[in-house]
Every structure is written in C-alpha cells, then in structure tokens.
C-alpha positions in Angstrom: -32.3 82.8 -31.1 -31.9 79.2 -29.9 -31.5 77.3 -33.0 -27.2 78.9 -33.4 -26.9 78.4 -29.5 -27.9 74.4 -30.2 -26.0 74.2 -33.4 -23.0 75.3 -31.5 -23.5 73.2 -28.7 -23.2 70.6 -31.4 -20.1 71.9 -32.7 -18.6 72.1 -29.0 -19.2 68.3 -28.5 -18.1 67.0 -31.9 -16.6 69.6 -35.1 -19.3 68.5 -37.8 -20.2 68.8 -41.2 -23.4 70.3 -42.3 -24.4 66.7 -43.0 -23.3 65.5 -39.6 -25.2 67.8 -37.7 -28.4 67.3 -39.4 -28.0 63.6 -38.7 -27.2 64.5 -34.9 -30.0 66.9 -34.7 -32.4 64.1 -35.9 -31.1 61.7 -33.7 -31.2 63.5 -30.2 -31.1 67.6 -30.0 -34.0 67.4 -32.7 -36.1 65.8 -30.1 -36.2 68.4 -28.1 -35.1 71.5 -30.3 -35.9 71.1 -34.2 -34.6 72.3 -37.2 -34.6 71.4 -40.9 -31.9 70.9 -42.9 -32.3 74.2 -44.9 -32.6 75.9 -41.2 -29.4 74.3 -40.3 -27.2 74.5 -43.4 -28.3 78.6 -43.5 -27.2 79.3 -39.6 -24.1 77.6 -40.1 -23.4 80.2 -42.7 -24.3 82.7 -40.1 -22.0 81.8 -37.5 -18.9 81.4 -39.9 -19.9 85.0 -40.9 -20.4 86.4 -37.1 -17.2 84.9 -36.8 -18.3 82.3 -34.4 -17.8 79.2 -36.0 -15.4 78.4 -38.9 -14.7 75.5 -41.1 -11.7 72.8 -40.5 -9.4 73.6 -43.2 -9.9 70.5 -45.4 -7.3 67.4 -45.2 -7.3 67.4 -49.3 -8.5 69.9 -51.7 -11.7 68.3 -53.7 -14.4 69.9 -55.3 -18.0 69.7 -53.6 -15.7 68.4 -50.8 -18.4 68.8 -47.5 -17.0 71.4 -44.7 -16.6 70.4 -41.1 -17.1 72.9 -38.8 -15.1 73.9 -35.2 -16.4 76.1 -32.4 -14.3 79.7 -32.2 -13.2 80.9 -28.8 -16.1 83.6 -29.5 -18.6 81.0 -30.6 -18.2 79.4 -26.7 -18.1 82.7 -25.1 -21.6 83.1 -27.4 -22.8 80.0 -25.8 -21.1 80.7 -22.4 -23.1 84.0 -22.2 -26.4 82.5 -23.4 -26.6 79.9 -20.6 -26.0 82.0 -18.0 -28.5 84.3 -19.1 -31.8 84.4 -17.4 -34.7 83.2 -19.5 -38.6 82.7 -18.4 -40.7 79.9 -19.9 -42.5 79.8 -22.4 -46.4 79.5 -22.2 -47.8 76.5 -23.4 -49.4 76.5 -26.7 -50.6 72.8 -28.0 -52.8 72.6 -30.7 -54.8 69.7 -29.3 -55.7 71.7 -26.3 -57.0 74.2 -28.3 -59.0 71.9 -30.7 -60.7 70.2 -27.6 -61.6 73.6 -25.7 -63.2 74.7 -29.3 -65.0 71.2 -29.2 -66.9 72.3 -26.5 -68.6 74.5 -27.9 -68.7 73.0 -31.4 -69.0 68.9 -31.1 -66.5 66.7 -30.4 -66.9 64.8 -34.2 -63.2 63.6 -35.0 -61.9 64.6 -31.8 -61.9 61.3 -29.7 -60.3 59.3 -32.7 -57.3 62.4 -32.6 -56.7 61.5 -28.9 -56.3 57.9 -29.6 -54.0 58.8 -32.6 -52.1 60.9 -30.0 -51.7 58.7 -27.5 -50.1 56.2 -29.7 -47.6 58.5 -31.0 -46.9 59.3 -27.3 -46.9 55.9 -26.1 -43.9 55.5 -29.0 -42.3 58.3 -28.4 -41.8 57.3 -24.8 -40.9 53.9 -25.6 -38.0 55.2 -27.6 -36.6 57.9 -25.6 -36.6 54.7 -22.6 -34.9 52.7 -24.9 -32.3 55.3 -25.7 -31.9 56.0 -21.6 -31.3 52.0 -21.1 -28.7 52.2 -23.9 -26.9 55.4 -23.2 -27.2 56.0 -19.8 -26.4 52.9 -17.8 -25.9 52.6 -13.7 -22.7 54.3 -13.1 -22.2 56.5 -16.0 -22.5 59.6 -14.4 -19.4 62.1 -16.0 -21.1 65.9 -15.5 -21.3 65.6 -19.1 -23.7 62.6 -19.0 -25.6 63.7 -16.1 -27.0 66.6 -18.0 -27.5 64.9 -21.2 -29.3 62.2 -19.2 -31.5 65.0 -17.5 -32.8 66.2 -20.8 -33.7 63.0 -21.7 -35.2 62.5 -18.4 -37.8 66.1 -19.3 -38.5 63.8 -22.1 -39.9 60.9 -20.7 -41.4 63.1 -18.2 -43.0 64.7 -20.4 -44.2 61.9 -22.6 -45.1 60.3 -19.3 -47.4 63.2 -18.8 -49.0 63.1 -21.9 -49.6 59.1 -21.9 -51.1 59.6 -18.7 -53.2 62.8 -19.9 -54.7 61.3 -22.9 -55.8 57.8 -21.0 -57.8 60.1 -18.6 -58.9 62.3 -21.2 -60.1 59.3 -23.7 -62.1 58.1 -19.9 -63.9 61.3 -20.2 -65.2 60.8 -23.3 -65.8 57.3 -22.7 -68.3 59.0 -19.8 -69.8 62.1 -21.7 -73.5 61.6 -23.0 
C-alpha cells in the first residue's frame, strides 16, 4: 500500500505529470521506494478514481496533451492518516545473504566474485547519494522540510556505509577460508 502513499507525497511537494513523477521517482524517492513506470502511470489512475488525486484542468485543449496531477484535500488526509499510523519493520530478506548461507553447505564457486561485484555497486551507490548530500543539503539549510529529506538520505548512506563495510569484512573471510 506504499507505492499511492509515495506517489502522493510527490504530488504534495510538486503537482506532476505522469512523466514528471517517473522522472522524480528515478531521481530520489526511487532510491529508496521503486516503482516502474507502468506501476506509476496505473496508481495514478487509482487515486483520480478514489477521488484522491485529480488532474489540473489543462491550460489549452490539445490532443495526447500529458495530465498534471494535484493532491485532493482527501488525498492529504490519505497521507496524513498513513503517517501517523503505526507500522513494524519489515524483516530483512537479501538475496545475497541467502546465496552465501546456501554456500555453506554447497561451495562457494561464483560466490566471492558476487561480493566483489557487490561491493562495487555499493561503493557507487554511496558515492552518489554523498554527492547528492554535498549538493542538496549544504550547512545551514535546515527548513523542517529539508531536515527530513536530508534524514532519508542520511538512512541511505548509512546503509550503503553498512554494506561497504560488510562486504570488505566478508571478502577478508574468504580471503582466510581454506
């Protein structure tokens, strides 16, 4: 049920277009909540039929003209209600994890060149999501607004930080095992 709650959270910070929002989710919510396109363009039919969203009435009348979308004073009570709810967390299911506990008991062929592969793609990931804080998020800009958005992309590098870190010691293990 997440994927309408960050489609209108979208919405609430800037009306979009279909298009729009797909680029916005690819450029930051995506990084932490995904969708595809399809997903995207289907829920925001959804919301415009739960009454929840509904499209900007357009400035001139052109056919295959794209829609832009506004939150409804039900949409943000929607969202209101959603983030106030409780919720617990999710357990962790991560493939990799699962692949090197099963190469325990069936060889670890493939495995150590995986972890290398990872850890580059964390090691990227990490370097971008810094470079984003340093651009968006210099000393002093500190609105409410920007302090959460900042602290999401804080769980981010935290998280990436985590797995960098993980992976080194993980790849020393293997470097160790007989």
């Amino acid at each position: 049920m997440s994927l309408p709650h960050a489609i209108l959270t979208a919405l609430l910070e800037k009306p979009s277009s279909g298009l729009e929002l797909t680029r916005r989710f690819d450029k930051s919510i995506g990084y932490f909540w995904s969708a595809t396109h399809q997903q995207i363009y289907r829920e925001l039919g959804k919301l415009e039929a739960e009454g929840l969203i509904r499209a900007l009435p357009a400035q001139q009348p052109a056919r295959g003209q794209k829609k832009s979308y506004e939150v409804l004073p039900t949409g943000r009570a929607e969202l209101t209600r959603w983030t106030a709810a409780a919720q617990d967390p999710k357990p962790l299911r991560d493939v990799m994890l699962l692949r090197l506990r099963a190469s325990a008991v069936v060889g670890t062929e493939g495995i150590e060149a995986d972890l290398r592969r990872h850890l580059e793609l964390h090691e990227r990931q990490l370097a971008e999501y810094e470079e984003i804080e340093k651009r968006d998020f210099p000393p002093g800009k500190d609105s409410t607004e920007d302090r959460l958005r900042h602290l999401v992309l804080r769980a981010g590098i935290d998280l990436e930080t985590f797995w960098t870190q993980w992976l080194r010691h993980a790849l020393e293990e293997f470097a160790e095992l007989p």
